[in-house]
N, C-alpha and C positions, 0 to 999 in steps of 0.2 A: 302570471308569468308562464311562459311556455315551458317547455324542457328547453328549447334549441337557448332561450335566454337565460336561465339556469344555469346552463352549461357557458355561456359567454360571461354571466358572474363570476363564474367559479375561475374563468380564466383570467378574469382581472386580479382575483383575490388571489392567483398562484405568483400573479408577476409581480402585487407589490410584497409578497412571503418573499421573493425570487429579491428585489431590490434590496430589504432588510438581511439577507443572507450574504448577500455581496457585501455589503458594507460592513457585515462582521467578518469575513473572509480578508476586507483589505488592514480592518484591526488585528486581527491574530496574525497576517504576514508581518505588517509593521511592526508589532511589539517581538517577533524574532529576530528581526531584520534589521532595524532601523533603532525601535525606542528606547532610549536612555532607561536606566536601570528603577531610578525613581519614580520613573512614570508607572508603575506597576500597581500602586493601590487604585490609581484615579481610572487607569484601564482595568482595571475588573471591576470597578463600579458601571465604567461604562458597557463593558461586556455584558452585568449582568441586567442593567436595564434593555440595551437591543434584545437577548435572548426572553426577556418578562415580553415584551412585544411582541415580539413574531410567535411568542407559545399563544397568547393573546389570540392572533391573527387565526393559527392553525386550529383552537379551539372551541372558535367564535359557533355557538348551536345555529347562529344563522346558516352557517358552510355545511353541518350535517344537514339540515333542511333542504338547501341548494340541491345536496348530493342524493339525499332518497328522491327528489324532484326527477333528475334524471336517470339514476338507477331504475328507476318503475316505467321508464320509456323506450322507445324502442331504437334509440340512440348508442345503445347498447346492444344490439342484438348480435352485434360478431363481436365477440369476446376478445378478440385480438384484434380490431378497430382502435385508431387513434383515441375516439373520445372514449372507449370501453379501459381502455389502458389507463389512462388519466384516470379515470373515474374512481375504477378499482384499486387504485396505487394512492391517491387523495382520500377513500375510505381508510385502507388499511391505517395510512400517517395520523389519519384524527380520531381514527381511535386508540392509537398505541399514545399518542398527545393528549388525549382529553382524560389518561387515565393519570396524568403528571400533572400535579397542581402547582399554578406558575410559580407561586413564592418557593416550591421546590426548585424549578427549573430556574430560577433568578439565584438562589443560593449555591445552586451545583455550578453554575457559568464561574460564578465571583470564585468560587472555593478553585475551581480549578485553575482561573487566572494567574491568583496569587502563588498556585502550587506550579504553575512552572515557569514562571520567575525564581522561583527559591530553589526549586529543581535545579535551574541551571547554574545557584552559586555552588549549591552544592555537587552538583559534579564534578564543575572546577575544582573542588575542593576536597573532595573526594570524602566527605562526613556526610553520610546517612542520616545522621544525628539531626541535622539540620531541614531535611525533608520530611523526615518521621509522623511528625504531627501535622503537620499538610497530609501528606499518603492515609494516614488514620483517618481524617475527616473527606478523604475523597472516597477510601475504600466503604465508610459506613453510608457515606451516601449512593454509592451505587450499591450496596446492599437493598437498603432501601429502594431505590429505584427498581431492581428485578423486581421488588413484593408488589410495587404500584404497576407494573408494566401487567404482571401475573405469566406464568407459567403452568405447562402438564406434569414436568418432570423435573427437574430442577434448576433452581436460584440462577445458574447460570447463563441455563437456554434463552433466555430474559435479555440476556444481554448480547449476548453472542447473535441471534434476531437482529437486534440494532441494526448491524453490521453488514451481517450474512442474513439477510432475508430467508426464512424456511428450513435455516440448515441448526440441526441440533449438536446440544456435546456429543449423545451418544452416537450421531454416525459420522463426527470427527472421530473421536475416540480409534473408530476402527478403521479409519482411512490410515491414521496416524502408526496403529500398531503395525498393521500390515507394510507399510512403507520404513518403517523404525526395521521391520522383521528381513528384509530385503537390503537396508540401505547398510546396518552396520557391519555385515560380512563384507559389502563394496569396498567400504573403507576402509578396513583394515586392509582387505590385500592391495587396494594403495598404497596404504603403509608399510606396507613389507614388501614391497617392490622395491628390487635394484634401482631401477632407473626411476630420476628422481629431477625436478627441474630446479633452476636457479631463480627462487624468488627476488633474493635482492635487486635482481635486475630492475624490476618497477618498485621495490619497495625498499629501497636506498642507494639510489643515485637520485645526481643535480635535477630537480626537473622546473626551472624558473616559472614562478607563481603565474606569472602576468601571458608567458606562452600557455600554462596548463588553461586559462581562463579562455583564450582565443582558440585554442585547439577544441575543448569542449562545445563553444558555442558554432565552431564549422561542424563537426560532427551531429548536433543537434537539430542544426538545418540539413543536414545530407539525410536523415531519418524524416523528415518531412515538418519539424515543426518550422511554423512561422515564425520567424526572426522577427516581424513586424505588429505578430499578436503575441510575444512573451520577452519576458527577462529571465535572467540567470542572475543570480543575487549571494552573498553569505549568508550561512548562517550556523546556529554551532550542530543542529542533527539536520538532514537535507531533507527538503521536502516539496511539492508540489501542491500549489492552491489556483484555483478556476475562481477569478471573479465575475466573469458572465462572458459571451460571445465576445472572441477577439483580443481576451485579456489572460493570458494564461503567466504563472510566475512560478518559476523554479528556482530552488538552491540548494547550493552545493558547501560543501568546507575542504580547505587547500593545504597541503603538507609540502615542501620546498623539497624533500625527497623523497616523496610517494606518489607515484605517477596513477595507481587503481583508486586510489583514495575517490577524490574528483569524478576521474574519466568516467569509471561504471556509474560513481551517482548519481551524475548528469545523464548517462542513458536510460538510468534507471526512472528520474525525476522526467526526462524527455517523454517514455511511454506513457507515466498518469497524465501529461501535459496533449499527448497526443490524442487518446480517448476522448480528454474536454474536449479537443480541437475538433474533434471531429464525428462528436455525439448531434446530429441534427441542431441546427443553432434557431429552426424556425420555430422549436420547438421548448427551448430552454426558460427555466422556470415551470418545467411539468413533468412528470415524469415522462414523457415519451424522449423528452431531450436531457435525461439523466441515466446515469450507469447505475448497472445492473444490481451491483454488490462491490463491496470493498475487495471482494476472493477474485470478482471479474477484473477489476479494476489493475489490482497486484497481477493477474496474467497478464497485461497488457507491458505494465512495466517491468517485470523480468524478460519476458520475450525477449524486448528490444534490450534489454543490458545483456545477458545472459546468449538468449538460442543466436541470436545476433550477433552482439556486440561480442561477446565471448569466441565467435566460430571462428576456425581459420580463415571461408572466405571472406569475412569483414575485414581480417588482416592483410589478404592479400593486397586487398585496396588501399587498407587506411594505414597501413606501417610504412610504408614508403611516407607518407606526408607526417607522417612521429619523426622519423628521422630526419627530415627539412626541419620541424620545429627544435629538435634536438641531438645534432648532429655531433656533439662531443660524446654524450651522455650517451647515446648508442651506437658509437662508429664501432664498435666489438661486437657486436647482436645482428643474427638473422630476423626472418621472420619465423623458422619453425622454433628458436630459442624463446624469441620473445611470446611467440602463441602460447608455448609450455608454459611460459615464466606468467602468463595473465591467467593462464588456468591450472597453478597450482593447487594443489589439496594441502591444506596445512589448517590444522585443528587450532582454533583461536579466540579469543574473549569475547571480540567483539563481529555482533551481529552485521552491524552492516559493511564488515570486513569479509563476512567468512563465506568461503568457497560454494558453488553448488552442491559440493556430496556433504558437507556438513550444516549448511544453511537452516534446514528446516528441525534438525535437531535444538538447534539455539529456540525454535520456536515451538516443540515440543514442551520443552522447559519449561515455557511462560507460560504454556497452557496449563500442564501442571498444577504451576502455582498459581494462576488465577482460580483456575476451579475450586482449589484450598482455600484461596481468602474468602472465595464467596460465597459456596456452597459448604465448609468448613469452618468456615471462622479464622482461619490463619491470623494468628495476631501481628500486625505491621511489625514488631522489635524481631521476633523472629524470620522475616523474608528474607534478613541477607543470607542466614546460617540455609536458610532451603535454598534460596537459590545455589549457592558454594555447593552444598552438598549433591544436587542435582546435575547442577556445571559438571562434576567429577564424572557423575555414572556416565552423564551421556556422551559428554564430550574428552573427558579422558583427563581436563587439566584443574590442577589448582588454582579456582579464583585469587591474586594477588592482593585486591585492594576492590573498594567498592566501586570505584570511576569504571573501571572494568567488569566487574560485575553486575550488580542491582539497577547503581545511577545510569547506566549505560543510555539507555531510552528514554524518551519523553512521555510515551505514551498513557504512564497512568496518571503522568501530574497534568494531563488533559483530560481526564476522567475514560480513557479511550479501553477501559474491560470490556476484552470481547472481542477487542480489533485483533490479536495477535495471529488469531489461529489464521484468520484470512492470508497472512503471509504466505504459510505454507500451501492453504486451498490455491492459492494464483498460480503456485511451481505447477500442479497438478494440473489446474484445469489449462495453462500456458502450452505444457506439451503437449498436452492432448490435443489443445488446437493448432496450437504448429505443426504436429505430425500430421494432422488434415489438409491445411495449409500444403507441406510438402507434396502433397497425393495429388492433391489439386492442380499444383503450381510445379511440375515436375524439373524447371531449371530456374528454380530460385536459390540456389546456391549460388549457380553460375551467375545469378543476376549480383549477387551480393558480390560479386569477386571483382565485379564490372562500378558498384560502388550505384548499383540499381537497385532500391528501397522502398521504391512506389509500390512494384506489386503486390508484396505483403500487405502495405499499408493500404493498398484500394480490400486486400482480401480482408482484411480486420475490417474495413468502414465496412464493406459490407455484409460479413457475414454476423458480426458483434454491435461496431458501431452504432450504425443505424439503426438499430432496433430499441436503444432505450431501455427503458422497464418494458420493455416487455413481455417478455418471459423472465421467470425465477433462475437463478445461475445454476441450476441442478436440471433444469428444463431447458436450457441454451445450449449448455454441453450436449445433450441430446439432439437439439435438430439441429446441432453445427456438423457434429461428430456421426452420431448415429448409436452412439455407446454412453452407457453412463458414466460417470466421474470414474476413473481409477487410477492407484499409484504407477500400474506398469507403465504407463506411456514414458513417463517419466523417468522409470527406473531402465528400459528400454533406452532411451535417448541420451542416460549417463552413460551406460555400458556401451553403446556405440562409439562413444567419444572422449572416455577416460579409458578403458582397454586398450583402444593402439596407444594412445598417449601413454600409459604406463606400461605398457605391453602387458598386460594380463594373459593370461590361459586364458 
């Protein structure tokens, strides 16, 4: 066998991994979305047989053979080469794979299945109690899993990897404090500013379910996705899954008098929906046609909820068409009331509620305690009392009840340690790139006011998009920007835009 057919192996063997991936992608939307409550034990069996396959697949010592076949050729010779990208991105996967033995990775699927199903009685329900021993046999299994993954430094970096490809705890750690060091004098003297905006305005008045759903889905298509390749679905925490070219699915959850509820989480879930759409599609099922990082990922969808969705000039466009859909409900509100009222600062429980200048503090917190449970040992009975107590320092309030505190997220009864910090990395790496973006694109405000969304989004295909794996997301930021990862962009781009708004010194 040659290298050039080696390398056409290896691309058959990504696309049937790529088939078996979809098909577990359209089970995990289903079973949020759609399956009945009892279908819960028979999908995590099913779950955890597709996952024993595709580790199967990824494992197989024929595909290392494959890959040192072309590695030692000169198929690789530019390192940033389509086949060199693939090549080196399919090594890294099978060895961090072949270091998980399947009956692991069949038990952690099943484990997880069932833990967020129970996740989700229990949040309705707001008893801990009831998720406790699921969270125990998820957290001991991703313990174990850092040990088989192996680590330099610690238990956590193992996992946090998963995720964030090349990024460690310790140089989160310090992106974290530095931005903590900056961000919590911001907010206070928000807080102690006179001028103050009226949130009830979106967050208790009439806003009829059935408008909030058509309002969202025009807005989603004005941002560039295809109405044609996606749905907008319920579900009880929102979220965005890619089953392969053409197929993108978002959801959202609807409050009868909370109008940011939906809106931002549909622009939010529109961004990760936007990157699938438009990460090379000739390319999909390889890494050259997958995203970067989960930190890249989260930049793209804050962008568009957030630098976007949140600006005055998105309002100036889209408030006039709020007020046709809701013309009782806002016949007392401008647009500079209502701009204020979408971009209050008010310190608050839940995460996928809270503001930009508090946001990444929520995510501080998880960090926190994930490091605790797994580099520490944190014992599950104890997470709620750390989290509360944490809640307080950072955020200033008394957790009420667990539904609001601990239960709040899904993410660890999906075994997803490691994803959180990513949140915060996308705020970061988001402005940085927007602030390029503007340099670049010097009347894309104006284009936003004009209800013009292409340009950004032709500048994301191309300067992010397209590129795939690539480059590493600490290596992106650098040839997009020309600077490496920092909180100032960020902390720059709040102050520009909560200062007049609360009128700061």
């Amino acid at each position: 066998m040659t290298p050039q057919q080696a390398y056409e192996a290896l691309l058959q063997r990504a696309k049937e991994i790529a088939y078996l991936n979809s098909v577990q992608a359209i089970l995990g939307w289903d079973q949020e979305v759609n399956m009945p409550a009892k279908g819960a034990a028979w999908r995590a069996e099913m779950q955890a047989y597709l996952a024993g396959q595709v580790h199967r697949k990824i494992t197989d010592p024929a595909l290392g053979d494959l890959l040192a076949q072309v590695e030692a050729s000169d198929l690789v010779a530019d390192p940033l080469s389509d086949v060199a990208v693939n090549v080196r991105e399919w090594r890294r996967d099978y060895e961090m794979a072949t270091r998980l033995p399947t009956e692991f990775v069949e038990r952690f699927a099943q484990a997880t299945s069932l833990g967020q199903q129970v996740w989700g009685e229990a949040r309705a329900k707001g008893d801990f109690s009831l998720f406790a021993p699921h969270l125990a046999q998820i957290t001991q299994l991703a313990r174990q899993k850092a040990e088989y993954l192996g680590y330099e430094d610690q238990p956590y970096d193992a996992l946090l990897d998963q995720f964030e490809p090349g990024e460690t705890t310790e140089n989160v750690q310090r992106l974290f404090s530095e931005l903590r060091q900056a961000l919590i004098p911001f907010l206070h003297a928000i807080l102690d500013s006179p001028v103050q905006p009226d949130p009830t305005i979106v967050e208790d008045r009439d806003y009829p379910i059935e408008r909030q759903r058509i309002l969202a889905e025009l807005a989603a298509a004005a941002l560039g996705l295809d109405p044609k390749a996606s749905r907008l679905d319920v579900s009880t925490h929102p979220f965005s899954t890619n089953f392969g070219p053409g197929d993108q699915r978002i959801t959202t959850r609807y409050h009868s008098r909370n109008f940011n509820d939906a809106f931002f989480s549909v622009l939010h879930e529109t961004g990760h929906a936007l990157y699938d759409q438009n990460l090379p599609q000739e390319h999909y099922g390889t890494p050259r046609g997958e995203a970067v990082s989960l930190g890249i990922h989260e930049s793209q969808s804050r962008t568009w909820e957030n630098l976007v969705g949140r600006s005055r000039a998105f309002w100036q466009y889209f408030f006039p068409l709020v007020r046709q859909f809701f013309p009782t409900t806002l016949a007392d509100v401008d647009l500079d009331t209502f701009y204020f009222a979408v971009n209050a600062v008010k310190p608050g429980f839940i995460r996928v509620d809270a503001d930009e200048v508090t946001y990444n503090l929520h995510i501080m917190l998880r960090f926190d305690i994930e490091r605790a449970i797994i580099n520490e040992g944190l014992p599950v009975e104890d997470i709620p009392a750390t989290w509360n107590a944490l809640f307080k320092e950072y955020v200033g309030l008394d957790v009420p009840d667990d539904r609001q505190g601990v239960l709040q997220d899904i993410h660890w009864s999906s075994g997803a340690i490691g994803y959180f910090p990513t949140y915060a990395l996308g705020n970061l790496y988001g402005a940085q790139f927007f602030a390029q973006a503007q340099s670049d694109l010097p009347g894309l405000q104006d284009a936003f006011a004009r209800g013009e969304f292409a340009p950004l989004l032709d500048w994301l295909r191309t300067h992010i998009h397209q590129h795939g794996r690539r480059y590493r997301a600490h290596e992106l930021v650098e040839v997009v920007t020309g600077k490496p990862l920092s909180h100032e962009p960020f902390m720059a781009y709040l102050r520009a835009k909560y200062g007049p708004l609360y009128q700061l010194p």
